[in-house]
C-alpha positions in Angstrom: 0.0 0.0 0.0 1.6 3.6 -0.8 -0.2 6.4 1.1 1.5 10.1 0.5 4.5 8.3 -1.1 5.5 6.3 1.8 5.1 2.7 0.8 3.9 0.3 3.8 4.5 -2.9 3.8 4.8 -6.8 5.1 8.0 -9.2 5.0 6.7 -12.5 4.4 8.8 -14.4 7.0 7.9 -12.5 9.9 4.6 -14.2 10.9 5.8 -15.0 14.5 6.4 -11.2 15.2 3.7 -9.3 16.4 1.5 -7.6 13.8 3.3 -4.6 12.4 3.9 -2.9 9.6 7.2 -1.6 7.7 7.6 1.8 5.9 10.1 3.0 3.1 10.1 6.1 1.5 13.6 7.4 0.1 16.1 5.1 1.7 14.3 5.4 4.5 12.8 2.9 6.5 10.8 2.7 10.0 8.7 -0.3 11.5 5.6 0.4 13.8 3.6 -2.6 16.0 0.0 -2.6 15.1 -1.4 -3.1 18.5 -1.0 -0.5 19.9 0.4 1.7 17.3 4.6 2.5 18.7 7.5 3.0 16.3 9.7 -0.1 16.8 12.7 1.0 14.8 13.7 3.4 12.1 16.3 4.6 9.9 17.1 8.1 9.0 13.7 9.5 9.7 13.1 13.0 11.6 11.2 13.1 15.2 8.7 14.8 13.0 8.6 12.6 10.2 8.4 9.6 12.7 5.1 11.2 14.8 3.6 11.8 11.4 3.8 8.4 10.1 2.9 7.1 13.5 -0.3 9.4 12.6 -0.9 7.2 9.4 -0.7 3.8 10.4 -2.7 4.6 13.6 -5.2 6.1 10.5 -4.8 2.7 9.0 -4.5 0.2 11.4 -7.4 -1.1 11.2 -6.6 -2.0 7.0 -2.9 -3.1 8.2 -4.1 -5.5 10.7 -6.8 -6.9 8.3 -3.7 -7.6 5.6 -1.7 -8.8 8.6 -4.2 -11.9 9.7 -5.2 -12.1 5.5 -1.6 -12.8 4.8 -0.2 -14.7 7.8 -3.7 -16.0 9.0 -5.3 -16.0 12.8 
């Protein structure tokens, strides 16, 4: 899914994590748990940039969580 030019994302071999999602935009990259919505790690993005993509998958989460248990099931 691409939202404002960020691209979210799933890796395929991380079913056992908790839900989350990854984000990439520009060589950057960020990954935010789904339940609740927290940054988990990031590369290169701003404080700013960070609390406004936290803003978008917390918009979101409810689509992200729904591809989550689609893709890995449960």
């Amino acid at each position: 899914m691409r939202v404002r030019g960020y691209r979210f994302f799933f890796y395929s071999n991380e079913g056992s994590e908790p839900p989350h999602v990854h984000v990439e935009h520009s060589g950057m990259t960020a990954k935010f748990w789904l339940a609740p919505v927290s940054s988990a790690s990031r590369s290169r993005f701003s404080d700013d940039e960070l609390r406004s993509l936290q803003r978008l998958v917390n918009r979101h989460r409810h689509r992200f969580e729904e591809a989550w248990h689609e893709h890995f099931g449960g």
